[in-house]
Every structure is written in structure tokens, then in C-alpha cells.
N, C-alpha and C positions, 0 to 999 in steps of 0.2 A: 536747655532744660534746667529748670531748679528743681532742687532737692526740701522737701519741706517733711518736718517734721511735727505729727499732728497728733499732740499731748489731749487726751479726754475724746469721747466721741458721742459726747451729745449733741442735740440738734448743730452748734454750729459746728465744732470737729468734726463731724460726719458730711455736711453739704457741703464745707471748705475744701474735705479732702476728694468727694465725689467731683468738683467741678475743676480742683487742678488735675486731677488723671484724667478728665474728658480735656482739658487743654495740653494734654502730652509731659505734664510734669510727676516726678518722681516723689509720691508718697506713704511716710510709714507714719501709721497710726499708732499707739498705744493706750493702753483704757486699765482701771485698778482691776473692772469686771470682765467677763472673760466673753462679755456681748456686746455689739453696739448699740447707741441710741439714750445712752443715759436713764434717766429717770422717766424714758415716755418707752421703755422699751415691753415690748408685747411679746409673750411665745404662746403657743398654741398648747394646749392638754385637752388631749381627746377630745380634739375639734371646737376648742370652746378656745376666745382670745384671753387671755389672763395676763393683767394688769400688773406686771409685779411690783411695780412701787407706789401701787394706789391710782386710780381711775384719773384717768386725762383728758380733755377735748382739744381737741383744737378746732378753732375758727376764725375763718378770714373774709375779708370784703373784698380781699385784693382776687382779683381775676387770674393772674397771675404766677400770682403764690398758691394760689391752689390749683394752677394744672400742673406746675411745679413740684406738688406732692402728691398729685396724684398719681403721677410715676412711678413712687415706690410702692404705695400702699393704697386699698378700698378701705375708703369709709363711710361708715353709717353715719346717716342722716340723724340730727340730734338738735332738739331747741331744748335749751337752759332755762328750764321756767321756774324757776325756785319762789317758792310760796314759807311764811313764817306763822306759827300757831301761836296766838297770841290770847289769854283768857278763853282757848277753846273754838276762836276763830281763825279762820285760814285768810292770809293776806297776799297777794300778789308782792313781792321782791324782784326787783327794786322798786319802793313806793313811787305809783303814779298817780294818775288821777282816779283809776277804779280801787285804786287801797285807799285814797282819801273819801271817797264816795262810801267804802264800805261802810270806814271808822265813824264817819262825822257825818255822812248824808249830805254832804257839799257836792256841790255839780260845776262848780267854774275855778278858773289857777287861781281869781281874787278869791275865791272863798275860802278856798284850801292853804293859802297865806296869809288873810285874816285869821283864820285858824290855829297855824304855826305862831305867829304872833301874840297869840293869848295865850297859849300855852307856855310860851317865853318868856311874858310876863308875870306868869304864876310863880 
């Protein structure tokens, strides 16, 4: 058995130390905070989750790492659609082809980098 000694318990001090005490090794954690989880740490008040260090998502592709975390914790279903007001209009973020469509009334990637390209040259 090793003895390990796990300084900080943000995400990886905390999954390092959870997976050597499921391997039978001996771990002691310490943290400045008197909680784990670092900066994605969540408590509850009257029933509502509160964010104390400012609103986090997490998301993954991997299969894996998310039944991984789904162990510890339920999470709400969340798409990241962040939109920019620009002169009053709302644009899709990160620009695609429906923000280049909005901007400039272009419908194809050549037009929308024809586009870029003049604009460049201004």
C-alpha cells in the first residue's frame, strides 16, 4: 500500500485521491477551503444549487468521462448558446454561417470569405 499525500482537492486532487482509496492506498487530502471540489464546488440553500465561485458547465464527448461523473453528481441538461448584440442585433456565437447570413445576406463559406477578405482589405 502507498501512502499519498493529496495537496488541493479540485477536480484532479479529488478523482486522484477517490481512485487510489478504491485501489486500497492510503490517502490524506488537504485543501486552504474547508470543502472539496475547488472552484466547481456547489452547496445547496434551501434547496436551490449555488455556485459559489461563479456558474460552471461541464461538458463532454467522451462516453466515458461522463458516466465517470455521473457517479457523483445529477446534471442538468445545458446547450451553451451564447448570442452577441451588436448595433441592436443579436448574432449567433461562435460565428457561423447563419451569423454570416444574418450580417452580410451571404449563403455559401465562398461568400462569407469573399466577405472576410474585403473587409481585410479596408
Amino acid at each position: 500500500m502507498t501512502k499519498y499525500l493529496v495537496v488541493g482537492t479540485g477536480l484532479f486532487g479529488a478523482v486522484f485521491a477517490h481512485e487510489a482509496a478504491k485501489r486500497g492506498h492510503e490517502v490524506t487530502l488537504i485543501d486552504k477551503r474547508d470543502h472539496i471540489a475547488g472552484n466547481i464546488y456547489t452547496k445547496e440553500i434551501d434547496g436551490i444549487q449555488v455556485h459559489q465561485y461563479g456558474a460552471h458547465i461541464f461538458h463532454t464527448s467522451d462516453k466515458e468521462v461522463w458516466e465517470y461523473v455521473q457517479q457523483f453528481a445529477e446534471f442538468n441538461r445545458y446547450t451553451n448558446s451564447p448570442v452577441a448584440n451588436y448595433k441592436g442585433h443579436m448574432y449567433n456565437l461562435p460565428f457561423n454561417m447563419n451569423t454570416f447570413a444574418q450580417m452580410w445576406g451571404v449563403r455559401t463559406p465562398q461568400e462569407a470569405m469573399d466577405k472576410i477578405n474585403e473587409q481585410r482589405a479596408e
